[in-house]
N, CA, C and O atoms as a DFTB+ gen file, in Angstrom:
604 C
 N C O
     1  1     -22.038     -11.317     -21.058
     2  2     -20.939     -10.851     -20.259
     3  2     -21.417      -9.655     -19.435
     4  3     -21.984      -8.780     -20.090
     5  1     -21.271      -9.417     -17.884
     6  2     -21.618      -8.395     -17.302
     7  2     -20.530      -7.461     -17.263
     8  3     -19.345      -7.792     -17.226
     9  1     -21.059      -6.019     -17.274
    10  2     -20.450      -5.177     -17.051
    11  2     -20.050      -4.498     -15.739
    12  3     -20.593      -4.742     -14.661
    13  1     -19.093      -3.659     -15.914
    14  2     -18.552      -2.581     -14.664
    15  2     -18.757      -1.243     -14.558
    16  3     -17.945      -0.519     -15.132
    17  1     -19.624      -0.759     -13.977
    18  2     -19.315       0.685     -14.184
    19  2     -18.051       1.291     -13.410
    20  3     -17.473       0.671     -12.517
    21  1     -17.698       2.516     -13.827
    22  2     -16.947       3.253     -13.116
    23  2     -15.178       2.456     -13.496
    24  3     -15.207       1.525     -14.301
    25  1     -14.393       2.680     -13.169
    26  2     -13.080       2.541     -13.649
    27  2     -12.596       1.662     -12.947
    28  3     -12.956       1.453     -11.788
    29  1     -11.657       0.984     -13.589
    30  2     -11.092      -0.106     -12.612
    31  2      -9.853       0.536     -12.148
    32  3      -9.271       1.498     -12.650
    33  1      -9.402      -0.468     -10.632
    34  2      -8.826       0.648      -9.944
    35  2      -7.387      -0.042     -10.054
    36  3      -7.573      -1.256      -9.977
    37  1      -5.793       0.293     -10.229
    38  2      -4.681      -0.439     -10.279
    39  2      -3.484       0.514      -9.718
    40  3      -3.047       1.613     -10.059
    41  1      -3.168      -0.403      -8.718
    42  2      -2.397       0.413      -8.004
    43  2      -1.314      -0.398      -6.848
    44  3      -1.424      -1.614      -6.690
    45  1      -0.186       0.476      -6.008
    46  2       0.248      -0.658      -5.395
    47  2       0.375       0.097      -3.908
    48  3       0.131       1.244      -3.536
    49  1       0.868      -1.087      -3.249
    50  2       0.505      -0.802      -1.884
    51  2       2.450      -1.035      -1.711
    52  3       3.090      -1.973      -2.186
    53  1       3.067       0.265      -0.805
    54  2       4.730      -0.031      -0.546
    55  2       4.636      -0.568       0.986
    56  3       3.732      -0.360       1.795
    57  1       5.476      -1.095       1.100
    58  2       5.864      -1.951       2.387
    59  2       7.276      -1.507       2.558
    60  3       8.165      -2.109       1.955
    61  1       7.605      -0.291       3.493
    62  2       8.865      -0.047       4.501
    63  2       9.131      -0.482       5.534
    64  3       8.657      -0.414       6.668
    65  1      10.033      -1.002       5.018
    66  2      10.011      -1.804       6.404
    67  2      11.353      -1.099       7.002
    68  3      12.153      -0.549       6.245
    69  1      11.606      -1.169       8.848
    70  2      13.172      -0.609       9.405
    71  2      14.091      -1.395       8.595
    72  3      13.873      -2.400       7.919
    73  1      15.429      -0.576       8.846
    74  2      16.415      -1.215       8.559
    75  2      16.758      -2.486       9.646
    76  3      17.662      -3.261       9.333
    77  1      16.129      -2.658      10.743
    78  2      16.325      -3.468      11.914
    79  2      15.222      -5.022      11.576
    80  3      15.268      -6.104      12.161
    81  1      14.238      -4.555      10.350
    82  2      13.323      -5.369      10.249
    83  2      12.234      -5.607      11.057
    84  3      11.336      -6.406      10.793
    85  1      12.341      -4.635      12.442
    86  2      10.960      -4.996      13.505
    87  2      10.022      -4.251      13.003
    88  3       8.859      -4.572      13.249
    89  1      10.278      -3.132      12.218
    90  2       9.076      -2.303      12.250
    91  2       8.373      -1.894      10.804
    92  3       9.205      -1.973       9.901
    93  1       7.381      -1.578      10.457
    94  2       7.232      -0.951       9.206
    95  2       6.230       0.630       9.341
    96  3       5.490       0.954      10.269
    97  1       6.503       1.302       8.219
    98  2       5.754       2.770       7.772
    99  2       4.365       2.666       7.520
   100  3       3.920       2.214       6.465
   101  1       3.296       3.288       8.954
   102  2       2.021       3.468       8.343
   103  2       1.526       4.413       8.382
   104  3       2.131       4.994       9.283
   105  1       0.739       5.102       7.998
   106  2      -0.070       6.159       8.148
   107  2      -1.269       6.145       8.820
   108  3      -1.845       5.117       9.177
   109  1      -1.797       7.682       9.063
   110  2      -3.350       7.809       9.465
   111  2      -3.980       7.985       8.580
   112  3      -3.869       9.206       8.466
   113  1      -4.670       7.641       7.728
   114  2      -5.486       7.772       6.284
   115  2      -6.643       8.328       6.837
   116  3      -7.275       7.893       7.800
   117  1      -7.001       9.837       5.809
   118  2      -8.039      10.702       6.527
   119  2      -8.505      10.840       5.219
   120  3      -8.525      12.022       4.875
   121  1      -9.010       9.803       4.092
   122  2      -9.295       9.937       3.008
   123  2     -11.151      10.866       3.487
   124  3     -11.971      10.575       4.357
   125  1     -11.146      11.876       2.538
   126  2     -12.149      12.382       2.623
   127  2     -13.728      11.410       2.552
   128  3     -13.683      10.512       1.711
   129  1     -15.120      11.525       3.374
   130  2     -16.204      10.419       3.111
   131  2     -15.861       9.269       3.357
   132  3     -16.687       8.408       3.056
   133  1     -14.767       8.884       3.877
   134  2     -14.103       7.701       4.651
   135  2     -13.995       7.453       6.372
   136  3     -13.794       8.547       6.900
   137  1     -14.042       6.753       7.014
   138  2     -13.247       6.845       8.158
   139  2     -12.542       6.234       8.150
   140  3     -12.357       5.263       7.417
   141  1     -11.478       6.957       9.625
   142  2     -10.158       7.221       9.334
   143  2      -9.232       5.428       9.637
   144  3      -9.371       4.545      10.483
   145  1      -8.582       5.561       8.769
   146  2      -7.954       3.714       9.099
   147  2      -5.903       4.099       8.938
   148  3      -5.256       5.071       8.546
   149  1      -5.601       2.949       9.399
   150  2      -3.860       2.998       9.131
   151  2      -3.728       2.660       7.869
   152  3      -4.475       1.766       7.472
   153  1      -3.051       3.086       7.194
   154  2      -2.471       2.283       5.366
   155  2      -0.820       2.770       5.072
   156  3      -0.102       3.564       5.681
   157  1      -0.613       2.051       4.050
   158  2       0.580       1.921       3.734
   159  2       0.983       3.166       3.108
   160  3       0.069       3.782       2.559
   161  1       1.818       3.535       3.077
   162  2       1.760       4.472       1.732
   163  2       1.488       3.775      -0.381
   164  3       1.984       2.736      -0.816
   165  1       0.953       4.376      -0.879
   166  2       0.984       3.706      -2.009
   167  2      -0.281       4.211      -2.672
   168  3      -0.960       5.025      -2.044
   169  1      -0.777       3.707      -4.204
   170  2      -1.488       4.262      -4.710
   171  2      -1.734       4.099      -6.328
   172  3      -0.926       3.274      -6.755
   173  1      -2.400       4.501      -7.145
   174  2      -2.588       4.475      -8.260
   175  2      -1.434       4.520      -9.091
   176  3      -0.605       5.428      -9.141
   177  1      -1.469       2.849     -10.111
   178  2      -0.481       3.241     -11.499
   179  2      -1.192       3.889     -12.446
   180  3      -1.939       3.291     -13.221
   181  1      -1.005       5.218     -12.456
   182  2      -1.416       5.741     -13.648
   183  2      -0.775       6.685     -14.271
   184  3      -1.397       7.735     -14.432
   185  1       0.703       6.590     -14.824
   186  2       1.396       7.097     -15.306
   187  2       1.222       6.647     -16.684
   188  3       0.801       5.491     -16.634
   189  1       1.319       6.929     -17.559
   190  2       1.303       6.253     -18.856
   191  2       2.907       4.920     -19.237
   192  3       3.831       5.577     -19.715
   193  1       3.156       3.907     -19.149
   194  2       3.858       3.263     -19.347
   195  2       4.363       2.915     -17.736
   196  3       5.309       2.130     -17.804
   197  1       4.156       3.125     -16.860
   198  2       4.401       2.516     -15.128
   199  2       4.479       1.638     -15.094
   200  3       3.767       0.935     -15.812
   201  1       5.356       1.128     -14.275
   202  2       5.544      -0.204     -14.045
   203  2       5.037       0.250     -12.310
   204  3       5.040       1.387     -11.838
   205  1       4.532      -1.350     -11.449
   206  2       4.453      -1.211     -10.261
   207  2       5.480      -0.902      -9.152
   208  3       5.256      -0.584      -7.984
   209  1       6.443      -1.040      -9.672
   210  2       7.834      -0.326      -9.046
   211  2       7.809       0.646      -9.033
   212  3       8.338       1.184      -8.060
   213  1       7.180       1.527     -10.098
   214  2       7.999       2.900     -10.438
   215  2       6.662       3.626      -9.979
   216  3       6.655       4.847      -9.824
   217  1       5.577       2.883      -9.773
   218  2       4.751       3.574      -9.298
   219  2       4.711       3.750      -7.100
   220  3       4.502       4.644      -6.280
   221  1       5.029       2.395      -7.091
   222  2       5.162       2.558      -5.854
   223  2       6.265       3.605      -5.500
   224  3       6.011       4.434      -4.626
   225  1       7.228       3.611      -6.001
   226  2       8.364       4.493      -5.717
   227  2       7.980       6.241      -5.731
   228  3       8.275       7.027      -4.830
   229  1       7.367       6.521      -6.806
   230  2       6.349       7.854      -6.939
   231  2       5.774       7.838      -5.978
   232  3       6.179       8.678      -5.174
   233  1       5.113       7.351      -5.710
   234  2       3.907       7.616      -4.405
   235  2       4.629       7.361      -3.205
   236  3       3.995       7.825      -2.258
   237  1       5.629       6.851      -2.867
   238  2       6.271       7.133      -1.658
   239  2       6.683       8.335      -1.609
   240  3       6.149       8.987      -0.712
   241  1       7.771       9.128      -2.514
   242  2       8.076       9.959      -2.443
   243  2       6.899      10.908      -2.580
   244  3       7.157      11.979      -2.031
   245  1       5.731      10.872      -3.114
   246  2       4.571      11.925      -3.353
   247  2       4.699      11.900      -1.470
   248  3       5.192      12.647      -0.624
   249  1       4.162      10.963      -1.465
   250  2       3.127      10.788       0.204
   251  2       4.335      11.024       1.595
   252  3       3.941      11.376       2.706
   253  1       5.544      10.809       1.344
   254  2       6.190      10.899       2.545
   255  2       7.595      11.483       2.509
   256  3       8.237      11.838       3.498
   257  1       7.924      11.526       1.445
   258  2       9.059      12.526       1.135
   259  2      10.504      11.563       1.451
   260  3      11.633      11.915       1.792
   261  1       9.961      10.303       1.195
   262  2      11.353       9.225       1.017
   263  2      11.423       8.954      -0.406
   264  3      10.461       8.768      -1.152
   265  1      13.029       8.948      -0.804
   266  2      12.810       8.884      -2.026
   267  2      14.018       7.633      -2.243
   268  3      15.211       7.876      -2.060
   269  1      13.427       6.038      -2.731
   270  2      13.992       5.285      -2.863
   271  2      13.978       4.602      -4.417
   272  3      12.917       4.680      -5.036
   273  1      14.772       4.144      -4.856
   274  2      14.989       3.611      -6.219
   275  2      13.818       2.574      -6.574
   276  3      13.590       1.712      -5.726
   277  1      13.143       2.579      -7.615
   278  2      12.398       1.860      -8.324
   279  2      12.849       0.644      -8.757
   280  3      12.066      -0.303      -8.829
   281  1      14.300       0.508      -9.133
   282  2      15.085      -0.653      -9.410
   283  2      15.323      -1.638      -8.135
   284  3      15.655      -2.820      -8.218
   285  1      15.038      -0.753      -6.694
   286  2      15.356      -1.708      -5.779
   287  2      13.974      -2.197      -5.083
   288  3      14.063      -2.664      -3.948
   289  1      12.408      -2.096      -5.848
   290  2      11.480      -2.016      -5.237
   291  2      11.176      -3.879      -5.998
   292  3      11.243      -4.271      -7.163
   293  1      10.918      -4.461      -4.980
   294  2      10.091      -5.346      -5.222
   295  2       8.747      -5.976      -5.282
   296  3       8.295      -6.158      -4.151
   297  1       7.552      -6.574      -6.746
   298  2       6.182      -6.751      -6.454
   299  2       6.433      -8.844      -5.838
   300  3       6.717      -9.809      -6.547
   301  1       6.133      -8.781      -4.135
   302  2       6.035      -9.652      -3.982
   303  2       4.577     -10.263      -4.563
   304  3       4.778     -11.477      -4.550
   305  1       3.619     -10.106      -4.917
   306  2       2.132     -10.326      -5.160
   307  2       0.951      -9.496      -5.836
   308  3       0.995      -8.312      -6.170
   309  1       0.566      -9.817      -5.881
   310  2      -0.973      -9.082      -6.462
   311  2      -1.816      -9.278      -6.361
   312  3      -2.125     -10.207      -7.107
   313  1      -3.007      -8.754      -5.487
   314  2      -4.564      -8.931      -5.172
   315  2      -5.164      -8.407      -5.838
   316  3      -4.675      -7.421      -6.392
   317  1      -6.565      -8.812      -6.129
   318  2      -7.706      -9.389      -6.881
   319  2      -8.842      -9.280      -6.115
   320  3      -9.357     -10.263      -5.581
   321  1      -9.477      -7.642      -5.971
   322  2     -10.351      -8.108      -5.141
   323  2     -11.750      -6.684      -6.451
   324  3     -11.515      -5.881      -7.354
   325  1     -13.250      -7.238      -5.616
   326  2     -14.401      -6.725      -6.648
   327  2     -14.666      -5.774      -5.216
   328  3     -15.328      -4.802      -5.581
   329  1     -14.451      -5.709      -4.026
   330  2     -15.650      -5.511      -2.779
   331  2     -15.647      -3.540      -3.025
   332  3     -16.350      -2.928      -2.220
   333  1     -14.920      -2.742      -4.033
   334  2     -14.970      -1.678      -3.467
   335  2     -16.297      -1.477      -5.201
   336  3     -16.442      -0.357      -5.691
   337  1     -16.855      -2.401      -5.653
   338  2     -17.725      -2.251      -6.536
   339  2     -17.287      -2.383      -8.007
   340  3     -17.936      -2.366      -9.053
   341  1     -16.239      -2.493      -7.797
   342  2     -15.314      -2.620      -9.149
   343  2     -13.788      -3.217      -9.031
   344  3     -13.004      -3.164      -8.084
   345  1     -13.665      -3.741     -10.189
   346  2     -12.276      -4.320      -9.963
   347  2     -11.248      -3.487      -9.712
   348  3     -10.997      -2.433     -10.297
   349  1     -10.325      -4.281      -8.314
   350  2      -9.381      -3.153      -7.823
   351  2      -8.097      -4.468      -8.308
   352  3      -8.556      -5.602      -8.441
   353  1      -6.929      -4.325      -8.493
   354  2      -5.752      -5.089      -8.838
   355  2      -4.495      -4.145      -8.338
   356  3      -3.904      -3.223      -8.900
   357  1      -4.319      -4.824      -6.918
   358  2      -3.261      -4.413      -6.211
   359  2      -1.893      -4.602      -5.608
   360  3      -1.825      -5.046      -4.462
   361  1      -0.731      -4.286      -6.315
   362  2       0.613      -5.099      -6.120
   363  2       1.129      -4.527      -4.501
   364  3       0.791      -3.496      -3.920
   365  1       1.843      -5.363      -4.161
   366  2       2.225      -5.665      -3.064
   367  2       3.878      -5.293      -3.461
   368  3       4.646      -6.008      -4.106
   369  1       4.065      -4.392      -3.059
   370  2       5.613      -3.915      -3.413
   371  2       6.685      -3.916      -2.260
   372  3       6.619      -2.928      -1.528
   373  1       7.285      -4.484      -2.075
   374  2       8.778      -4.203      -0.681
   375  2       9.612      -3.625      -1.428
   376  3      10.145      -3.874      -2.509
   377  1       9.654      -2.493      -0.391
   378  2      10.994      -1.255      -0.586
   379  2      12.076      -1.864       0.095
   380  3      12.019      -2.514       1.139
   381  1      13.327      -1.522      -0.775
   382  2      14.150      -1.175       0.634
   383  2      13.882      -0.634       1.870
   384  3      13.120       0.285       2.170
   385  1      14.974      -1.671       2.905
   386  2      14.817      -1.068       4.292
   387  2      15.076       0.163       4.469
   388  3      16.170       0.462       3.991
   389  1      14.538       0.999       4.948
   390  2      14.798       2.525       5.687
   391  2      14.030       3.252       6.527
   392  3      12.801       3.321       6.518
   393  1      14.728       3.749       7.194
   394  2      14.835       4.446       8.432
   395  2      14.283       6.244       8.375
   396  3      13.894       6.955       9.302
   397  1      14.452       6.567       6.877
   398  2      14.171       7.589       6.544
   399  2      13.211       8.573       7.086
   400  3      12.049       8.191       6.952
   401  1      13.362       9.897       7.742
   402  2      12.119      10.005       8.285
   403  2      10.790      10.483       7.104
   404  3      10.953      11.060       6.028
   405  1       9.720      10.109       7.614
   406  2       8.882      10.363       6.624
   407  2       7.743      11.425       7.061
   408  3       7.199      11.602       8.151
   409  1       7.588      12.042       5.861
   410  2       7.027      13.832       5.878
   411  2       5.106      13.957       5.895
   412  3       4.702      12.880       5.456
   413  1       4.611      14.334       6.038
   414  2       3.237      14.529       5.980
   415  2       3.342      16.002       4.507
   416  3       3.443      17.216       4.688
   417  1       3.259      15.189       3.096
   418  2       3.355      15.728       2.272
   419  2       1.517      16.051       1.574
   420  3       1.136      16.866       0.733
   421  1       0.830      15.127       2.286
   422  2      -0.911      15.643       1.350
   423  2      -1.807      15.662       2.846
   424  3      -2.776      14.951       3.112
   425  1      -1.296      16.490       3.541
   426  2      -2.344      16.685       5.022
   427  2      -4.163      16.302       4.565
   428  3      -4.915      15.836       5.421
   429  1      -4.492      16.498       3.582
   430  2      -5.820      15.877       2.945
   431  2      -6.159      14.709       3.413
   432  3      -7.303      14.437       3.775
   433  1      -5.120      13.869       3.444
   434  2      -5.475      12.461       2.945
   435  2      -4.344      11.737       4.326
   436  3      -4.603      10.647       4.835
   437  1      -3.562      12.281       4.595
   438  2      -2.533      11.824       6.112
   439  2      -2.304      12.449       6.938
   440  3      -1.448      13.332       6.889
   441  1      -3.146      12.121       8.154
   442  2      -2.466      12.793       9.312
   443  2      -1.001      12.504       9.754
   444  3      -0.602      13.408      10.488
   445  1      -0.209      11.672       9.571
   446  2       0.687      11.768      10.042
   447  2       1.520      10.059       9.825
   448  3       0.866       9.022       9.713
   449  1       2.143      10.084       9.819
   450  2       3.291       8.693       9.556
   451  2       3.844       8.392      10.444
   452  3       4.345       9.343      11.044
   453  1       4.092       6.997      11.052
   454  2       4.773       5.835      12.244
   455  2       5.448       4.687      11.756
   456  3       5.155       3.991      10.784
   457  1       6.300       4.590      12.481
   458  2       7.263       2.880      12.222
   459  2       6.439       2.288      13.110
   460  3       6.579       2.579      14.298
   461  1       5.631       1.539      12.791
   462  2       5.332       0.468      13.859
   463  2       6.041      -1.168      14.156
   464  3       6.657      -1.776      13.280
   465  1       5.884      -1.525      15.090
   466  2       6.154      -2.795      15.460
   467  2       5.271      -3.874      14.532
   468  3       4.113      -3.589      14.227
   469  1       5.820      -4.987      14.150
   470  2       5.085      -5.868      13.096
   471  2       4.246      -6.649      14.161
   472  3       3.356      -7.324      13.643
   473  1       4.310      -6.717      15.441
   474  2       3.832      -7.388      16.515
   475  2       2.578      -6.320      16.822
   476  3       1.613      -6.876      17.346
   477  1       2.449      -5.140      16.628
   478  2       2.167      -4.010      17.006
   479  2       1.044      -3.510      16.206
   480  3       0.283      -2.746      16.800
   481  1       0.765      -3.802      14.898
   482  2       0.189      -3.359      13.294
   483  2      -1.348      -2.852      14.113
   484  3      -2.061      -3.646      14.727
   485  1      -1.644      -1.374      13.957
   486  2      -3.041      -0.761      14.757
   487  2      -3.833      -1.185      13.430
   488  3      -3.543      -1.591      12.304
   489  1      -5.109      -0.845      14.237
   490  2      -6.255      -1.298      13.638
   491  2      -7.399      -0.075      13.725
   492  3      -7.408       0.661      14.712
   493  1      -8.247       0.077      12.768
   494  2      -8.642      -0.547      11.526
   495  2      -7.847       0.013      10.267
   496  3      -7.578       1.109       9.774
   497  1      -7.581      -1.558       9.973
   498  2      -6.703      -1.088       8.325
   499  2      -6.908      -0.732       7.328
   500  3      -7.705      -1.560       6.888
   501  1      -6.662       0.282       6.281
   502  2      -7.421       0.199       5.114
   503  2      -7.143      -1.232       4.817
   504  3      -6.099      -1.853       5.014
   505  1      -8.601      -1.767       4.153
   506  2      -8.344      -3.074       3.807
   507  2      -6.985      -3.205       2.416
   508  3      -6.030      -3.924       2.709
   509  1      -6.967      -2.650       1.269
   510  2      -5.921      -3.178       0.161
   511  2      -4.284      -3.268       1.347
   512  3      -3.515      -4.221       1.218
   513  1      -4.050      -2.308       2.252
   514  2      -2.962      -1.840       3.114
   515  2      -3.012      -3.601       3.931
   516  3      -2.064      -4.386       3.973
   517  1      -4.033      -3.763       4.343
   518  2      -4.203      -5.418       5.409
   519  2      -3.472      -5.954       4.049
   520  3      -2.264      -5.734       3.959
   521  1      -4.006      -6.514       3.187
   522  2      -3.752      -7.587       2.054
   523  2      -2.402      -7.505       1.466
   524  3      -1.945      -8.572       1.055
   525  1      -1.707      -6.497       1.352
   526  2      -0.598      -5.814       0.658
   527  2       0.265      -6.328       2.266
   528  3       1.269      -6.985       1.990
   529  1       0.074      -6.164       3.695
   530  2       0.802      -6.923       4.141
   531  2       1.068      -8.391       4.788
   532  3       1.989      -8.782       5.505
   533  1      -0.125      -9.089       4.250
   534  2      -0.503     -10.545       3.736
   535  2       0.891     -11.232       3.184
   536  3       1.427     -12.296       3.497
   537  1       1.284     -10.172       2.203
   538  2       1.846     -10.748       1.144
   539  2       3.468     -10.993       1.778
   540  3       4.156     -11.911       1.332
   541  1       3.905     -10.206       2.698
   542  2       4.673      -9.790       3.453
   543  2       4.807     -10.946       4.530
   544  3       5.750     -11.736       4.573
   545  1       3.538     -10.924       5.539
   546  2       3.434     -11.353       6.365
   547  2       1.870     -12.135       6.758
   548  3       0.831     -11.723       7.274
   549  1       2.488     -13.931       6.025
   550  2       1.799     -14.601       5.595
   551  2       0.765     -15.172       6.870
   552  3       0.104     -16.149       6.519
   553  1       0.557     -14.770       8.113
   554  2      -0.128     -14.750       9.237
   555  2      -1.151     -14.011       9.139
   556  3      -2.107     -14.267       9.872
   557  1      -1.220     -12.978       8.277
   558  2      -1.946     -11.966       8.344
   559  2      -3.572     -12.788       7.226
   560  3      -3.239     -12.864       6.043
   561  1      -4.817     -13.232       7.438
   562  2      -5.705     -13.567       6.683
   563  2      -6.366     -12.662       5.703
   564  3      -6.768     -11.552       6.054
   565  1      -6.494     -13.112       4.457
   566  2      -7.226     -12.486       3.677
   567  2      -8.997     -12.790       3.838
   568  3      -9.400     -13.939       4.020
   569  1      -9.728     -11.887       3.765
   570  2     -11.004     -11.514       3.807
   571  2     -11.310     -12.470       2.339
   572  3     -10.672     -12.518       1.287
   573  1     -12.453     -13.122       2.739
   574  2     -13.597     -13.642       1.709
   575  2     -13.968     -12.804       0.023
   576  3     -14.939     -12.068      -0.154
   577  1     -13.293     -13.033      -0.673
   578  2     -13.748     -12.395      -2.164
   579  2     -11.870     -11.056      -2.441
   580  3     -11.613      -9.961      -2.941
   581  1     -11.225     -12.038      -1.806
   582  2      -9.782     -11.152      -1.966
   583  2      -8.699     -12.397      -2.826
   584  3      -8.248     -13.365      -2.214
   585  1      -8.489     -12.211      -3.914
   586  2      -7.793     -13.292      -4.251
   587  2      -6.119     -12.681      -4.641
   588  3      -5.818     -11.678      -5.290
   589  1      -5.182     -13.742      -3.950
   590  2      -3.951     -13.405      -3.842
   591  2      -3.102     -13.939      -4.779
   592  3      -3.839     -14.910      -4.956
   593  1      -2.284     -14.129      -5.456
   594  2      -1.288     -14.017      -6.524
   595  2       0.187     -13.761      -5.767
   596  3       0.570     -12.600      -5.629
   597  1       0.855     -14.673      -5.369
   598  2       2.226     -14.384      -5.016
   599  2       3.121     -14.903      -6.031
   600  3       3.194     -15.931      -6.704
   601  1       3.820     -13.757      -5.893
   602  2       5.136     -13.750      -7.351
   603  2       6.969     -14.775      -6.445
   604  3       7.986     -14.929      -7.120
């Protein structure tokens, strides 16, 4: 049996979408030793007992200062991918619709937050952020060694 170094990574990716449905919440991701890409808001379950709801719901409110119910968050899916060197397992969560404005709460890591047009989605994406809206918006292709799980 081969091994992994380093930790496996589990986490979810939120999908805000408008209340109008044209648009959804992305960011400028300025992750440090990275360049810079659009992503969702979202992020590591690692609360002790988390569910992917309750994690996506945390990390919205961490990252943008919307604060929506965990009970109303849905995991449409879950990706399955090895490419960042280790296993990453990433739920695909839809929030409720809102309009909410959203805050630049970790300037580290976001320059800044947009509703974009779903016609509109800028580029380059963090890739888990592309796949997480796959799940959403089934036009969108998954990359070679990304395996998808829709709930």
């Amino acid at each position: 049996m081969g091994t992994v170094t380093g930790t496996h990574l589990i986490g979810a990716g939120v999908i805000v979408p408008s209340t109008d449905g044209r648009q959804v919440l992305i960011g400028r991701r300025t992750a440090a030793g990275e360049p810079p890409t659009w992503s969702l808001p979202g992020g590591k379950a690692d609360e002790p007992g988390e569910s992917f709801e309750q994690a996506a719901a945390r990390e919205l409110a961490e990252e943008t200062g919307i604060v929506l119910p965990a009970e109303r968050m849905r995991v449409l899916g879950v990706l399955l991918d090895h490419l960042a060197g280790r296993p990453r397992l990433t739920a695909a969560v839809l929030a409720p619709a809102s309009d909410a404005p959203a805050f630049v709460t970790e300037p580290h890591a976001c320059a800044g937050w947009e509703r974009v047009g779903l016609d509109e989605l800028p580029e380059p994406m963090f890739g888990p952020s592309s796949w997480v809206l796959s799940q959403w918006l089934p036009e969108r292709p998954l990359p070679a060694g990304v395996h998808a799980y829709r709930l």
